[in-house]
C-alpha positions in Angstrom: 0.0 0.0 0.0 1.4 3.2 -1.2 1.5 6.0 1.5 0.9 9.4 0.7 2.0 12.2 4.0 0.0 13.3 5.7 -2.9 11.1 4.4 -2.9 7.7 3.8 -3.9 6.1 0.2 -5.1 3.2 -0.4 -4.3 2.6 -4.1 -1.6 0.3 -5.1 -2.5 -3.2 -3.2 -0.1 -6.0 -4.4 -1.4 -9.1 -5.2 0.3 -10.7 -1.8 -1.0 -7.8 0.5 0.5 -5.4 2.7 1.4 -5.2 5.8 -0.5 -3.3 8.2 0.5 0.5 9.1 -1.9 1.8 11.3 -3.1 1.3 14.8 -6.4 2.8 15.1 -9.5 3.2 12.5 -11.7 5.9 13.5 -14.8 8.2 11.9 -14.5 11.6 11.9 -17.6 13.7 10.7 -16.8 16.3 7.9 -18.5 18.9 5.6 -19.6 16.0 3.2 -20.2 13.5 5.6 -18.3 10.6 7.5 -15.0 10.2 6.5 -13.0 7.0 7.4 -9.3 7.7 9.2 -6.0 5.7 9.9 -4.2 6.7 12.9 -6.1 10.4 12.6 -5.2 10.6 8.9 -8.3 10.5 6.2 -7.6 7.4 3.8 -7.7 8.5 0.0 -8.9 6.3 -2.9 -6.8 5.5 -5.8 -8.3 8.9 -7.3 -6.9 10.8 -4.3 -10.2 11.3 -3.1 -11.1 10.6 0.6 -13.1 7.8 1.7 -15.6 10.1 2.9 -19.3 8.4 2.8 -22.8 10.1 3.7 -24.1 7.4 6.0 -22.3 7.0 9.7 -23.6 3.4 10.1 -21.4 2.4 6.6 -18.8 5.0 7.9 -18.8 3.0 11.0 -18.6 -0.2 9.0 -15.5 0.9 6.9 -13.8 1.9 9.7 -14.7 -1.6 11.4 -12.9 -3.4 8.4 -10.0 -1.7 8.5 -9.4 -2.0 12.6 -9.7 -5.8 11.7 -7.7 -6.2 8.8 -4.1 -7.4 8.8 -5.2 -8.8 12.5 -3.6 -11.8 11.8 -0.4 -13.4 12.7 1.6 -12.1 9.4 0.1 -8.6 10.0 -0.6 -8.8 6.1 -3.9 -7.8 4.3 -5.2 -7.5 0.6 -8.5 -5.7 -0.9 -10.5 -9.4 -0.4 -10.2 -8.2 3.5 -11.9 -4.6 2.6 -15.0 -5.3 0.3 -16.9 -2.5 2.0 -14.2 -0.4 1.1 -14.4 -1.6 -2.7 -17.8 -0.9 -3.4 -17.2 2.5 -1.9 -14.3 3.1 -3.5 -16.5 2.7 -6.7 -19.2 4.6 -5.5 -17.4 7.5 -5.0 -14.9 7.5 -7.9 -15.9 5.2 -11.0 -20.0 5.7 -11.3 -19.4 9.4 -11.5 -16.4 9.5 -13.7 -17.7 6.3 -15.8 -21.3 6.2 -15.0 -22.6 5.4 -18.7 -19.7 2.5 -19.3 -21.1 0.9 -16.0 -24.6 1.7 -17.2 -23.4 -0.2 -21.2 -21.6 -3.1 -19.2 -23.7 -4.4 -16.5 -26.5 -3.9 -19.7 -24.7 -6.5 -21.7 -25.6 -9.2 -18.9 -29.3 -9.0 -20.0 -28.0 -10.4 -23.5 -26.8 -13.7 -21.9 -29.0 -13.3 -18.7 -28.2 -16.4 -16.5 -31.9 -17.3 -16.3 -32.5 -17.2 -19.9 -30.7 -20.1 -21.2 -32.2 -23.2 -20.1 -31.3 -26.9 -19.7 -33.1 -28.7 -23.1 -35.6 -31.2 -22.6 -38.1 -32.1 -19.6 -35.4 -33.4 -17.4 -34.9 -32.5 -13.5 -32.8 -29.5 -14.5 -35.1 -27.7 -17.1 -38.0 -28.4 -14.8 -36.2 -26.8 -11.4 -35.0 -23.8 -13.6 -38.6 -23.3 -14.8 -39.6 -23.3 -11.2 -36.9 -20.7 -9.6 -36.3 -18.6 -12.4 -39.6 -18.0 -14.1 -41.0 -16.1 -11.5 -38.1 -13.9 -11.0 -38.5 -13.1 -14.9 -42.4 -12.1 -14.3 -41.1 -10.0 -11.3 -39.1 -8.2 -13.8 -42.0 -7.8 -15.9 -44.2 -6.5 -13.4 -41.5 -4.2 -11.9 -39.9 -2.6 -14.9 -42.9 -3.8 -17.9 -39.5 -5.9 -19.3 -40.0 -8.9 -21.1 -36.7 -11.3 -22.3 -36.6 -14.1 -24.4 -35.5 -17.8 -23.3 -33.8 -20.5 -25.0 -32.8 -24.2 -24.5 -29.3 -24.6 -24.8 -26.1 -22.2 -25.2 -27.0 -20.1 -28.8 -26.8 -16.8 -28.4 -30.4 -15.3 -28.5 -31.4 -11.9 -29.1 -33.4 -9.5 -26.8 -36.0 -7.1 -27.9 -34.2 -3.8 -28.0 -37.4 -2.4 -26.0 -37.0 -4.3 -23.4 -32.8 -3.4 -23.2 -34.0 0.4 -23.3 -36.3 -0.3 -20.4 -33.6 -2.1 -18.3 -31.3 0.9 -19.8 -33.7 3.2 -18.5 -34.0 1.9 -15.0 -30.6 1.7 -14.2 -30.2 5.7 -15.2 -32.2 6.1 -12.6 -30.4 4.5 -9.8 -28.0 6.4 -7.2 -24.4 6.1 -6.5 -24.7 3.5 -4.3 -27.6 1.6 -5.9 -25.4 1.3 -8.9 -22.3 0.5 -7.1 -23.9 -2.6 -5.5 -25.3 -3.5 -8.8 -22.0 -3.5 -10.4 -20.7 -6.0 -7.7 -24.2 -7.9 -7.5 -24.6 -8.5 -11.2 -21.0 -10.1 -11.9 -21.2 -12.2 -8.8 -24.8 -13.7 -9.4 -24.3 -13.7 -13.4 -27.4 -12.1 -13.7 -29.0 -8.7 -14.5 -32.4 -10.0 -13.1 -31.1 -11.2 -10.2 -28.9 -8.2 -9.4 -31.6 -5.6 -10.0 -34.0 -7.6 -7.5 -31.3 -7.4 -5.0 -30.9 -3.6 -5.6 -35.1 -3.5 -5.0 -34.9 -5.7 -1.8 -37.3 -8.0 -3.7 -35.5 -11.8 -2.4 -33.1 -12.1 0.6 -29.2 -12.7 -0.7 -29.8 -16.3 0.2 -32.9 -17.1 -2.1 -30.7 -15.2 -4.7 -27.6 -16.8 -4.4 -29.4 -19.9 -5.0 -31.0 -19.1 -7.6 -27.9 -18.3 -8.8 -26.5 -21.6 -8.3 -29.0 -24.2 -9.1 -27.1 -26.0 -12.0 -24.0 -26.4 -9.4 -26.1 -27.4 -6.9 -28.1 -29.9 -8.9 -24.9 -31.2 -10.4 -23.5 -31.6 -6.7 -26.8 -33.9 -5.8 -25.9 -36.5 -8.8 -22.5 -36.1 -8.3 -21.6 -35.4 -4.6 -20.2 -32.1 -3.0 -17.1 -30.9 -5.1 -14.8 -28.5 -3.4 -14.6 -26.3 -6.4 -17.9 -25.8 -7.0 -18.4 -25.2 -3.1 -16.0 -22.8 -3.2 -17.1 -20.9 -5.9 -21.1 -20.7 -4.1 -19.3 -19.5 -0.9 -17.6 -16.8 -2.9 -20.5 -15.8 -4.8 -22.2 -15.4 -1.8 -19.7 -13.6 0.5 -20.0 -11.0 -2.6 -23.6 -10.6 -2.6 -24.0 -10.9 0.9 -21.3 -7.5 0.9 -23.3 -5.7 -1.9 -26.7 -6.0 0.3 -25.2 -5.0 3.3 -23.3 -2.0 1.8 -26.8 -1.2 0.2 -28.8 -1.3 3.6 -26.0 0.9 5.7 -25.9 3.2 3.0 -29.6 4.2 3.1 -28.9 4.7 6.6 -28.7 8.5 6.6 -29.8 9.3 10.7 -26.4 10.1 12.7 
């Protein structure tokens, strides 16, 4: 971690970590808001800017992670220990700067949309995808009037252009930090669907995460529990399991 006197920045995080600097994490209200201190000095973002947020309870949060990371025997710590800090770090710097190439990027998940490609046939599989993910595609038509196509098997298929526009559209209208969750939501769950109704509260994490999973998990009941594919759930969940907690201390705006 590069340091930059008198304030610390937090860009620059090697691969292996680095090794704790600080004693003390503290909030410290400001003009702006709540901003997050090592050792009495604000912490910057990559961008220079300070990790400053609007919400004491996520303030208080940030600062919690950083008190506990590199708590370890090695003193060591990498960004995986700071994911609070991430998503702010993207609230506050990338959705303003790059706010329409999030807006274009997490788009292009609705054009291979987890829940619209479907196992072929009548088996087990096509039958429990039916079941979990159709009604998260009529939620999406009764929340945002969006309809998108399905198909059985891996061809690329097309989505009406109205319905992109409408998803487009809805996003626009997000805030910082709705869009900042939806950028880590959407990646982690492999779905635009599932991200959004994340964003609108509409399932708990754990419903969505396995919703997420169900091929994996329905290959694990034929096949028996593989590690990798465990692994990979408990990751995908860890993420969306930060995104929805970011989200709810966020809209926490009472001191």
């Amino acid at each position: 971690m590069k340091m930059a006197s008198p304030e610390h920045n937090v860009s620059g995080n090697a691969p292996a970590g680095r090794k704790r600097f600080w004693k003390q994490a503290n909030v410290v209200p400001q003009e702006h808001g709540f901003a997050v201190q090592l050792d009495g000095r604000n912490i910057r973002l990559p961008g220079k800017t300070p990790l400053c947020v609007k919400s004491r309870a996520l303030a208080d949060a940030l600062a919690a992670e950083w008190q506990a990371a590199g708590q370890n025997a090695d003193g060591y710590f990498t960004p995986a220990d700071l994911p609070l800090t991430g998503i702010a770090g993207s609230m506050i710097e990338r959705i303003p700067a790059e706010r329409e190439g999030v807006l274009r990027s997490l788009l292009a998940y609705a054009r291979s949309d987890l829940l619209c490609y479907r196992e072929p046939g009548e088996g087990k599989l096509a039958q429990a995808q039916r079941k979990e993910w159709d009604p998260w595609l009529a939620w999406l038509h009764k929340q945002y009037g969006v309809s998108l196509h399905t198909s059985s098997g891996v061809m690329p298929i097309a989505q009406p252009e109205d319905s992109l526009q409408k998803l487009y559209d809805a996003m626009e209208k997000l805030t910082a930090p709705e869009l900042a969750v939806l950028a880590v939501a959407v990646p982690a769950l492999g779905s635009l669907v599932l991200g959004l109704a994340l964003v609108s509260q509409a399932g708990s994490v754990n419903d969505l995460v396995a919703c997420a999973t169900l091929d994996e998990r329905m290959q694990m009941a034929v096949w028996g529990e593989d590690t990798e594919i465990t692994d990979r759930i408990a990751s995908i969940q860890r993420e969306a399991s930060d995104a929805a907690r970011f989200l709810e201390l966020s809209r926490k705006l009472t001191v």
